[in-house]
VOGU-3710 file (C-alpha; in Angstrom, 3 decimals, decimal comma):
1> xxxxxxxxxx> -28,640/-15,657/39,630  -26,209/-16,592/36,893  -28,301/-14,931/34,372  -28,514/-11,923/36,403  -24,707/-11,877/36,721  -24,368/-11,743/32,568  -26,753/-8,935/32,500  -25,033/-6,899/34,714  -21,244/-7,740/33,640  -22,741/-7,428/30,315
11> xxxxxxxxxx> -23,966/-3,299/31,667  -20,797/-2,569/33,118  -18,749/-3,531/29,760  -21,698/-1,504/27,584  -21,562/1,327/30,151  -17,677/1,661/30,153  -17,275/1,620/26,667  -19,567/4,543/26,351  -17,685/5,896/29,136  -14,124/5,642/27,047
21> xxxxxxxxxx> -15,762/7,222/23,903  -17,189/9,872/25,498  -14,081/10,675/27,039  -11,619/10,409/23,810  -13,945/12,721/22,274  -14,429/15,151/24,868  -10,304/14,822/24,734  -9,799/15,686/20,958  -7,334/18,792/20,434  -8,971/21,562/18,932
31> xxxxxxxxxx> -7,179/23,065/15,837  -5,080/26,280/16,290  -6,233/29,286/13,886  -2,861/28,525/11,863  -3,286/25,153/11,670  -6,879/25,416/10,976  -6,732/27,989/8,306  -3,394/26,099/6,582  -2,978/29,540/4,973  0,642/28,171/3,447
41> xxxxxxxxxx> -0,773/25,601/1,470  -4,391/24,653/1,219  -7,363/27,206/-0,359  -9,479/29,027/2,154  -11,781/26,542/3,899  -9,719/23,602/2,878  -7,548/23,009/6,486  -10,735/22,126/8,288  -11,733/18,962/8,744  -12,941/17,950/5,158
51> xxxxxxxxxx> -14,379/15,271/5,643  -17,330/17,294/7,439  -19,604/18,777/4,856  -22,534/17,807/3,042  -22,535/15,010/0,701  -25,932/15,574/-1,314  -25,136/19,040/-2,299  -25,817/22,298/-0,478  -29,848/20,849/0,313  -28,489/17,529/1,163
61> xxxxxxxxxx> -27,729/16,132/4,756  -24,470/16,484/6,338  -22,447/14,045/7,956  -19,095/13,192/8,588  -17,584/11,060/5,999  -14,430/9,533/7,687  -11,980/11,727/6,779  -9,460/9,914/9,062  -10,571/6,363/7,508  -7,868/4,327/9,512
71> xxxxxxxxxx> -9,037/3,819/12,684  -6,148/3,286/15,335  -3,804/4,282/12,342  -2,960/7,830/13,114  0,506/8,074/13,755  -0,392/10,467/17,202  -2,116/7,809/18,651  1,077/5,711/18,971  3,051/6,115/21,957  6,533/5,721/20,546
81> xxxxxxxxxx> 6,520/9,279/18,597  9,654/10,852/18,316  7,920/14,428/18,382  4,529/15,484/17,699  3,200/18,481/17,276  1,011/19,645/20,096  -2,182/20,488/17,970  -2,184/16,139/16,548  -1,528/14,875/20,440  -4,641/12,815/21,794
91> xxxxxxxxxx> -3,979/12,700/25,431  -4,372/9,140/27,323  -5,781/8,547/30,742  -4,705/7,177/33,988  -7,944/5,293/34,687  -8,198/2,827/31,419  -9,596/-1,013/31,558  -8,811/-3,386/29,259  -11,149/-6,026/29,023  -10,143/-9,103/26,872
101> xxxxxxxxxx> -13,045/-9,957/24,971  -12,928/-13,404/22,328  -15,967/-14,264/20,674  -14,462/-15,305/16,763  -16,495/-17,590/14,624  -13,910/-18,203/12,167  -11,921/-21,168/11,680  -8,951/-21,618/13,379  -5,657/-20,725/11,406  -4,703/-23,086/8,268
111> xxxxxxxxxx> -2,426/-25,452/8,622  1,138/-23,806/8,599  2,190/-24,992/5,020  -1,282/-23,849/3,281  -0,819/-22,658/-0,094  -3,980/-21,060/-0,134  -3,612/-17,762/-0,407  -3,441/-14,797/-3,141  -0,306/-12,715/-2,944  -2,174/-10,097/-5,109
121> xxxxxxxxxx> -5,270/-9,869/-2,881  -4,815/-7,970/0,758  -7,327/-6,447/2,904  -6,484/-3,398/5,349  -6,879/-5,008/8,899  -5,771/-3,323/12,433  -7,120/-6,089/15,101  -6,528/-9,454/16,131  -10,136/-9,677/14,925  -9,723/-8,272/11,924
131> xxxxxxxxxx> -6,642/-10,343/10,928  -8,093/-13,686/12,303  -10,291/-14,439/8,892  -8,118/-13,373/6,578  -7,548/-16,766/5,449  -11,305/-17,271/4,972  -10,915/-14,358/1,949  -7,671/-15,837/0,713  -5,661/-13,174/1,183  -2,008/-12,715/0,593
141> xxxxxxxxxx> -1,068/-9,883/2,554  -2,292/-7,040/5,175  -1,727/-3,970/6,774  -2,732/-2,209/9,638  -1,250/1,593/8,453  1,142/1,528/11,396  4,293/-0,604/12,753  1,964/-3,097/15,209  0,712/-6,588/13,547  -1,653/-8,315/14,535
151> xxxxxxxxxx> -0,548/-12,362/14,773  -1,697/-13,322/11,492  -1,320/-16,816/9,397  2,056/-17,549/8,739  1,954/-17,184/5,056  0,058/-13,804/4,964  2,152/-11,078/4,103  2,249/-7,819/6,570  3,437/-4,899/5,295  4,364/-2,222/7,976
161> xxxxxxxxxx> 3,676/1,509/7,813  5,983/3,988/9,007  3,517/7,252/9,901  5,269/10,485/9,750  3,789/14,202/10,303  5,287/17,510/9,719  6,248/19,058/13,142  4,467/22,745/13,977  5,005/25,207/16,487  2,768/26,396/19,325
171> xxxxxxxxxx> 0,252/28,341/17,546  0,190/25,799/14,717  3,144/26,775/11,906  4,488/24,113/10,216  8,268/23,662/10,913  10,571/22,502/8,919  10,875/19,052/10,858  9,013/15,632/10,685  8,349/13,576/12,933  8,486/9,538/12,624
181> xxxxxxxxxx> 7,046/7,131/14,391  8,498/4,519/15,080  11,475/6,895/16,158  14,683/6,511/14,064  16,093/4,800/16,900  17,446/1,376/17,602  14,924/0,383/20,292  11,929/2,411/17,857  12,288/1,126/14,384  15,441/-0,311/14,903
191> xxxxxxxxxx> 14,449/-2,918/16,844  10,850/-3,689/14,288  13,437/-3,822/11,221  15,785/-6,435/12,514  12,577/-8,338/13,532  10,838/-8,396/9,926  13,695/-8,755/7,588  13,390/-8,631/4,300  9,935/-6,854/4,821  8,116/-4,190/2,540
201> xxxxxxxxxx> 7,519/-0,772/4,296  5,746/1,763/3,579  6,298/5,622/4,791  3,767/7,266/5,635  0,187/7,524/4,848  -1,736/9,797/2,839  0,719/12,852/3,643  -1,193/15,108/1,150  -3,839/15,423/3,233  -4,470/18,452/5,424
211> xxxxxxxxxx> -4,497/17,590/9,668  -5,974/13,695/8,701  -3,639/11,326/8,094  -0,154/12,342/7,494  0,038/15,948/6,686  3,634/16,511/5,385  4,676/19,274/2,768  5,729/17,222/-0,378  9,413/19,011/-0,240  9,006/17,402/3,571
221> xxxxxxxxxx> 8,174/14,497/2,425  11,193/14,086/0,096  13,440/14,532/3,169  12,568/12,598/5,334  12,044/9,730/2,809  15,791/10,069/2,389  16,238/9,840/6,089  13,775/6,480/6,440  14,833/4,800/3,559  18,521/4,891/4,322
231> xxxxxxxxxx> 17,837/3,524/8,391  15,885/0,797/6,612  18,338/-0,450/4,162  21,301/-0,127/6,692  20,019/-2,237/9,315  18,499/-4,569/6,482  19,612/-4,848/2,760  17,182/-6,798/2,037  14,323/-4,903/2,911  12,355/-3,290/0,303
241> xxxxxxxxxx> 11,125/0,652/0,611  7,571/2,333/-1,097  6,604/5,646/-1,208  3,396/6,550/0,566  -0,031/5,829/-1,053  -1,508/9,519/-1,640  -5,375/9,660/-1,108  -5,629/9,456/-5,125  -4,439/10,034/-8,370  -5,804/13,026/-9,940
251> xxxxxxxxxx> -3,479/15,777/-11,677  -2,738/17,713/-8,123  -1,506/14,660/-7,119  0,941/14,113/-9,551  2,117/17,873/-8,781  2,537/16,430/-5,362  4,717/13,284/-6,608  6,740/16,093/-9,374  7,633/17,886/-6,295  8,871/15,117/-4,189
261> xxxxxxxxxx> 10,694/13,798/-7,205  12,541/17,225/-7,906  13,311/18,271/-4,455  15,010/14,741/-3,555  16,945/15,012/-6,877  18,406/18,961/-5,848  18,756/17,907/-2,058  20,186/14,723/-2,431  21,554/15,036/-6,152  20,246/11,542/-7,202
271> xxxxxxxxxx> 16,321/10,293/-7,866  14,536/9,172/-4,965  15,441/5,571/-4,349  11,786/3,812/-4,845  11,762/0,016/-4,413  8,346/-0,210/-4,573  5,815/2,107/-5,805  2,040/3,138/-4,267  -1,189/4,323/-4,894  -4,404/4,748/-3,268
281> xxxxxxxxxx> -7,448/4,884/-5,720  -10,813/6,943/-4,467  -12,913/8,542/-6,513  -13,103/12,088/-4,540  -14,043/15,859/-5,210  -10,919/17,903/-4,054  -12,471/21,382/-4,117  -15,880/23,092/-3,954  -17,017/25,664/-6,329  -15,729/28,685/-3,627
291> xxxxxxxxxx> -12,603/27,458/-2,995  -13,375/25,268/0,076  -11,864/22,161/0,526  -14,061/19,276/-0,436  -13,945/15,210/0,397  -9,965/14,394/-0,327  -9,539/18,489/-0,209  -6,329/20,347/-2,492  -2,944/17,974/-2,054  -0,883/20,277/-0,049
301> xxxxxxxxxx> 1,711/22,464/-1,655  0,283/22,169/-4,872  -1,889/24,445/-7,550  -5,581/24,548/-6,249  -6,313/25,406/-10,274  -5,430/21,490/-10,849  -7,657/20,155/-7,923  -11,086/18,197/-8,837  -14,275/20,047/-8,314  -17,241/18,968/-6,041
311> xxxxxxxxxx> -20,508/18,756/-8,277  -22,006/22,233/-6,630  -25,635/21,793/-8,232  -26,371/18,090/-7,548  -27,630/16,987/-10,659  -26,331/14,815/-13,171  -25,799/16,829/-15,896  -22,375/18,289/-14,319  -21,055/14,589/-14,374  -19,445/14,440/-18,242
321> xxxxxxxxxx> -17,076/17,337/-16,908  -13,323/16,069/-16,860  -12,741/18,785/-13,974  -15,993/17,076/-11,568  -15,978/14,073/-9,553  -20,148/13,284/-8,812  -20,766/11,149/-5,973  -22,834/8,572/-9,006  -18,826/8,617/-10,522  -17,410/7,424/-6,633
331> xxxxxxxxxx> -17,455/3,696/-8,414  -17,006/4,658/-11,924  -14,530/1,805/-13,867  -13,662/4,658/-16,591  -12,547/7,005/-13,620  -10,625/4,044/-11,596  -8,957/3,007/-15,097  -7,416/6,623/-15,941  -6,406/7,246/-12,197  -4,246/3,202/-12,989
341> xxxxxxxxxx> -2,787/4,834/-16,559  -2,139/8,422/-14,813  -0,003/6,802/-12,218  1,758/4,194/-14,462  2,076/7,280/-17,313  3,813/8,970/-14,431  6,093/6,437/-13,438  7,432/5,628/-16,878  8,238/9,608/-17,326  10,351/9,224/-14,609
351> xxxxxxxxxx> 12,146/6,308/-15,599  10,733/4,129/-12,878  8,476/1,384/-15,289  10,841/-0,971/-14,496  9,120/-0,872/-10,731  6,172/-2,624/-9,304  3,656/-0,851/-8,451  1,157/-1,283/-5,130  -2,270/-0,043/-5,283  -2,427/-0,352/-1,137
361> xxxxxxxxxx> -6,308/1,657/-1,110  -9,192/1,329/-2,600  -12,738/0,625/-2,452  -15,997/2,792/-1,929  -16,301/5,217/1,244  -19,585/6,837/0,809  -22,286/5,198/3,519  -25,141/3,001/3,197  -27,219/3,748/5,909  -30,962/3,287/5,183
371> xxxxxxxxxx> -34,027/5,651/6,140  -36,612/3,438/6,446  -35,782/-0,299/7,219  -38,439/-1,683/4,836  -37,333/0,001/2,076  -33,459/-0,384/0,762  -34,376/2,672/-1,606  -34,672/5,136/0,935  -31,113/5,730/2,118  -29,448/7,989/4,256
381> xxxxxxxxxx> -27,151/9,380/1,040  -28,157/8,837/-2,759  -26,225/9,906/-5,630  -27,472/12,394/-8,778  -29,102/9,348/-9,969  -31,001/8,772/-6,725  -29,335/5,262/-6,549  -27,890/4,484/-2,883  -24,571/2,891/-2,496  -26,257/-0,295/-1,456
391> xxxxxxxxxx> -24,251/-4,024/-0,575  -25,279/-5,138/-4,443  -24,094/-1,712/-6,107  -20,345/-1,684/-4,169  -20,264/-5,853/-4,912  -20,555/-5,145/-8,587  -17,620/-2,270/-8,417  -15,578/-4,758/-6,445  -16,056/-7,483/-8,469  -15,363/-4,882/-11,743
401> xxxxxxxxxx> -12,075/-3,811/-10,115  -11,256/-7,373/-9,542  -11,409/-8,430/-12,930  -9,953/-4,928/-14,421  -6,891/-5,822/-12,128  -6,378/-9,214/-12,821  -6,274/-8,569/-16,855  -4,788/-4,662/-17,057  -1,598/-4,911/-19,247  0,251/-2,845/-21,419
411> xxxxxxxxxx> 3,051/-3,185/-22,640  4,148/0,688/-23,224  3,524/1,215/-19,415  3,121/-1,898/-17,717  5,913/-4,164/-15,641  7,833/-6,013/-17,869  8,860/-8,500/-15,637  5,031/-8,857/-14,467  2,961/-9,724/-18,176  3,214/-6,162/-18,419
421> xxxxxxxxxx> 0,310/-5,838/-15,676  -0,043/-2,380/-14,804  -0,798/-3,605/-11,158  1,581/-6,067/-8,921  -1,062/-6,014/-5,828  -3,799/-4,502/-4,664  -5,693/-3,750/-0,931  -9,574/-3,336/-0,183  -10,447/-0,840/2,564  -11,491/-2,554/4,746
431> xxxxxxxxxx> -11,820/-5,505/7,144  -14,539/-3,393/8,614  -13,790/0,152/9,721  -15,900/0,324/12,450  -17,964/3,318/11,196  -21,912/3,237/11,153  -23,121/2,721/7,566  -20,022/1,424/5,899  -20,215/0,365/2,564  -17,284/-1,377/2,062
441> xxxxxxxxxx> -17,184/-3,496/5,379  -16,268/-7,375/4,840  -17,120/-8,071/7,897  -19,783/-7,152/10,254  -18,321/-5,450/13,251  -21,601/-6,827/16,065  -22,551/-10,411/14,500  -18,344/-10,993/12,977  -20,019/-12,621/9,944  -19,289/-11,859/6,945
451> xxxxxxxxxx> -21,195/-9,252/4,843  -22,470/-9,574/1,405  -19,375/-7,563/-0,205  -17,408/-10,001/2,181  -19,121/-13,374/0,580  -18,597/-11,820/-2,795  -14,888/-11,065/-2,288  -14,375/-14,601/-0,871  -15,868/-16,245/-3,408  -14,101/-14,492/-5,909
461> xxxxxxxxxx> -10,599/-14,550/-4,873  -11,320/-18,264/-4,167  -12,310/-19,018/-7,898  -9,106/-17,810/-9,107  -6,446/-20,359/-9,823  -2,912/-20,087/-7,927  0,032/-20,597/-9,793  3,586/-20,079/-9,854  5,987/-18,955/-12,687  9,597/-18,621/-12,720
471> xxxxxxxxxx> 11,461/-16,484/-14,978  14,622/-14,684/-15,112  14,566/-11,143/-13,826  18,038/-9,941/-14,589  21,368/-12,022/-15,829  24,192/-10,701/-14,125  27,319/-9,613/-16,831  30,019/-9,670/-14,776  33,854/-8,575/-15,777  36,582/-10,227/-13,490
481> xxxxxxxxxx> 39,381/-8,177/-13,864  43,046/-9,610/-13,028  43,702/-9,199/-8,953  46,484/-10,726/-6,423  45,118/-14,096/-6,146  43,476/-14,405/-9,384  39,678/-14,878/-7,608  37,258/-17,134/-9,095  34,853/-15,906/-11,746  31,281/-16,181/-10,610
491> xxxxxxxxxx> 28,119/-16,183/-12,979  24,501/-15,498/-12,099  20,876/-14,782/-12,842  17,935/-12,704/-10,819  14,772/-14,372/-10,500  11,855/-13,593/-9,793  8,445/-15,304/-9,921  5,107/-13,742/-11,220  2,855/-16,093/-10,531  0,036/-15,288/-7,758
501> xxxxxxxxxx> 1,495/-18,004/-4,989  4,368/-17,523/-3,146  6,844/-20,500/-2,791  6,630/-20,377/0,682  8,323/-23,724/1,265  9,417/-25,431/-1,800  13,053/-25,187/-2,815  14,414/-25,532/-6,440  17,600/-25,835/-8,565  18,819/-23,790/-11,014
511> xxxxxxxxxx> 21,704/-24,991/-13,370  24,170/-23,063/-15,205  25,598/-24,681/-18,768  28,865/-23,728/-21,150  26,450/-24,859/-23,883  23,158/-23,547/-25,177  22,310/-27,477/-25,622  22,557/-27,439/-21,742  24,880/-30,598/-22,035  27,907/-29,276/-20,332
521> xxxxxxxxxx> 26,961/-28,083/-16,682  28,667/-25,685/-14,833  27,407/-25,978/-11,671  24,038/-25,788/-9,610  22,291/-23,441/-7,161  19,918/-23,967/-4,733  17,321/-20,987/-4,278  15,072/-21,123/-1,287  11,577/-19,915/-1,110  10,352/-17,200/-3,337
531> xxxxxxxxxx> 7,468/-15,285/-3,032  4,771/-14,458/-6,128  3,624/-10,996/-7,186  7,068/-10,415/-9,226  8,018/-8,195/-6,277  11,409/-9,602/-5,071  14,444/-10,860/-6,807  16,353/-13,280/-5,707  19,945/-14,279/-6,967  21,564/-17,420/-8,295
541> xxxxxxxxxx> 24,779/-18,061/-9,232  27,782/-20,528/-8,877  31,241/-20,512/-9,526  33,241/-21,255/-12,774  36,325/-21,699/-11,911  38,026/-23,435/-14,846  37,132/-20,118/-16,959  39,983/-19,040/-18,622  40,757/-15,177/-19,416  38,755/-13,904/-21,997
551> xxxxxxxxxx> 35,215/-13,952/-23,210  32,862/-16,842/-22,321  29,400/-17,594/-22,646  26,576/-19,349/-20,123  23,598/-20,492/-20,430  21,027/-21,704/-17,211  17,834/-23,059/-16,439  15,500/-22,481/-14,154  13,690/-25,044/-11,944  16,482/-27,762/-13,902
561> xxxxxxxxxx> 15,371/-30,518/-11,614  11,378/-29,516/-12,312  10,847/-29,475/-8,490  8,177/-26,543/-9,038  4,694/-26,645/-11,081  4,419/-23,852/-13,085  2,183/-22,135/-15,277  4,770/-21,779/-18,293  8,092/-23,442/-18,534  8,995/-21,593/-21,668
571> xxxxxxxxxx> 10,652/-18,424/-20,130  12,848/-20,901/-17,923  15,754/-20,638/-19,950  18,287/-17,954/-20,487  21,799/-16,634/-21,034  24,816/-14,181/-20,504  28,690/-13,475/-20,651  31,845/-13,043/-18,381  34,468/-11,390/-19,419  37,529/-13,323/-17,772
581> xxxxxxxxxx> 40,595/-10,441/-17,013  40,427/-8,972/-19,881  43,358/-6,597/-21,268  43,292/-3,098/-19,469  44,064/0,549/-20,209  44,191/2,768/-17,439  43,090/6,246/-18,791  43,800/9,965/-17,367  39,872/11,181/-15,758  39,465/14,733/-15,438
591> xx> 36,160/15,949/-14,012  35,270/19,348/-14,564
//
């Protein structure tokens, strides 16, 4: 009797999920002409959905290759929308069941205090599920491309989303309106930023993308970045603010960034205030051969003449092209490398080198689904090379991003305050995206073990030694001019630490000298926890208050009471100048 029971709860749940699915998809809005023709900026063909086409060439099978790859991501499927335009709205039912269900095989969260994990290593995760074993792959940080976390270990980073889409009228006409969700409201995003302060967010997802994702105008976009970033920073300073990740780097992209850039700058008459900047690295066609949109399809609002071409004939010898991405180049190391060097090339055009820099996407999205079970070879999707994108072939391109990642410097492009790495962190796609075939799963979605990309990625990340470095950032030149109460000079240095572990709980001292033996100390501050990835600054500084007027010099050190193990202790010390009321001259400004 009690194994009859099982078998027929076990029905119900089977039959009522295929219930819900059929419904949802019997429930998806159909496109408007306008919206589905995107005559204002797309080429002809490219407003459908693009992710539906075939993969092999024009004798190859067609399937649907995720062009929405964020499951429960989509900011219309949140509830909280300010407005959304009718043609994005998926409708919800009154007669929804909710069944818990709890079946993980993990191990139970690390203690609070582990040290364990890799700031530079995060995996894109959207369920309690998904979260639960990120501290089996050692990773630092997660997100879940919206504003809901997961519970996750205490000392894994999350790193909200703010999803946006460009309003549009009835018939499907974009307007010149965006909207947000979270709403820009104290009980919408209000209410998320005062609970995560001194969080990273991110806004929006993807929004060069026609209908998936985020689909926002890049003059749009530079608008209501303005409009986010400023509700961010005034309900919390110490939050930091990145641009959105685009689907990839590739020259229409970076006509989508040049716009964004220039229309902020004539709007708003100052460059768009970046704390943080993104990047999502595929390896995507843009455009077929008639105009058509292809896998990542023509960034909106930009030249289709730039875009990436599909390889039309299917054969190999198309590949060497500069203006063709082949589904054999989807993992190429050459291709990943230039998209790294276009972006950072970009940045330091723009003044902005002086910026980390995310990569929050990447990892292979073509599907390995196989034809005949006893034969790996014969696979739902091969490449010009007949080679399938099998668990072996996307664990060597992970494991060759890993260790182009860990070791890409330069110092003409690179982060200064980072070794010069042209990457701070970096984000597989995904925990497993619940889509038949995926390649790039870490985690199978029916057993919850872990797949063989997932074994490889722990492994890997595991091997790596943690370590923490300390180093000055910034020393902060100050000039203390003469005021009613004389106030007390203060001196102080930025720090920052590029080491891969945070400091989650560890404390240190850092000592400011009138010396450059470091024999006369001025005073001592206490700086609490700081994390790794050179991402965040945080400020030191005491008071001299026996500085008399004029020109004095300081010296500190970092870590003076060597309460932190570090990796190098020879960038520890530093040193900079006050100017104590000085003399003044007050002269005339005219501003013409």
């Amino acid at each position: 009797m009690k194994n009859k029971s099982v078998l027929l709860l076990t029905i119900f749940v089977a039959s009522l999920a295929l219930t819900m699915a059929a419904a949802w998809a019997h429930s998806r809005p159909s496109l408007s002409p306008a919206l589905a023709a995107e005559a204002d900026n797309a080429p002809a063909g490219a407003a459908a959905p693009a992710g539906v086409a075939a993969l092999a060439g024009a004798a190859g099978p067609t399937i649907q290759l995720r062009p929405d790859h964020h499951p429960a991501a989509d900011g219309a499927a949140q509830a909280d929308t300010t407005t959304i335009a009718s043609a994005t709205v998926l409708t919800e039912t009154a007669n929804q069941a909710y069944l818990p269900i709890s079946f993980y095989k993990f191990t139970d969260y690390p203690a609070p205090h582990d040290t364990g994990f890799n700031c530079r290593y995060g995996i894109a995760a959207w369920t309690q599920w998904h979260v639960k074993p990120l501290a089996e792959f050692h990773a630092g940080w997660f997100l879940t491309f919206n504003t809901r976390s997961p519970r996750a270990h205490w000392n894994v980073e999350y790193v909200p989303v703010v999803r946006i889409k460009q309003d549009r009228d009835e018939i499907g006409y974009r307007l010149p309106t965006v909207s947000v969700t979270p709403p820009l409201t104290d009980e919408g995003l209000g209410a998320l930023v005062d609970n995560l302060p001194g969080a990273l967010w991110f806004v929006g997802n993807e929004p060069d993308r026609v209908y998936w994702q985020d689909d926002t105008m890049p003059d749009a976009y530079a608008r209501i970045y303005h409009d986010i970033y400023h509700f961010i920073k005034q309900r919390d300073p110490t939050a930091q603010v990145g641009i959105a990740g685009l689907v990839q780097v590739t020259p229409g992209r970076m006509q989508y960034l040049d716009i964004i850039w220039d229309t902020y700058l004539s709007t708003f008459g100052t460059t768009i205030p970046v704390d943080v900047w993104n990047m999502h690295l595929y390896i995507l066609p843009e455009m077929k051969i008639d105009g058509s949109g292809s896998r990542a399809a023509v960034a909106l609002g930009t030249d289709p003449a730039l875009a990436i071409l599909e390889n039309h004939t299917g054969k190999p010898d198309q590949c060497p092209r500069d203006d063709v991405y082949c589904y054999a180049e989807h993992d190429d190391m050459n291709i990943f490398a230039q998209q790294v060097l276009w972006m950072r090339t970009w940045m330091k055009e723009h003044g902005q080198q002086y910026k980390p820099l995310v990569l929050s996407e990447f990892s292979t999205l073509y599907p390995y689904e196989i034809d005949n079970p006893n034969d790996p070879n014969q696979c739902y999707l091969k490449d010009e090379n007949g080679q399938c994108f099998t668990p072996e072939r996307v664990s060597r391109f992970m494991e060759a991003t890993f260790a182009y990642l860990e070791t890409a410097a330069d110092p003409q492009l690179g982060y200064p305050l980072d070794g010069n790495r042209l990457i701070q962190q970096w984000l597989w796609f995904a925990m497993d995206e619940g889509v038949a075939g995926s390649s790039n799963r870490l985690i199978d979605a029916y057993t919850q073990k872990m797949t063989m990309v997932g074994q490889n990625f722990s492994q890997a990340v595991a091997a790596i030694p943690r370590y923490v470095n300390l180093l000055p950032a910034q020393t902060v030149n100050r000039v203390v001019m003469s005021q009613e109460g004389d106030p007390v000079p203060e001196i102080g240095v930025l720090l920052r630490n590029n080491g891969n572990l945070d400091l989650a709980d560890t404390d240190f001292t850092v000592t400011f000298y009138a010396d450059p033996g470091l024999t006369m100390p001025i005073g001592s501050a206490v700086v609490p926890a700081l994390s790794g990835c050179a991402r965040r600054a945080q400020l030191a500084s005491v008071s001299w208050s026996d500085a008399e007027p004029g020109v004095h010099h300081y010296w500190y050190k970092i870590d003076a009471l060597n309460q932190v193990t570090e990796s190098s202790e020879a960038d520890n010390v530093g040193a900079g100048m006050i100017i104590v009321q000085p003399q003044q001259l007050f002269l005339p400004f005219a501003a013409r």
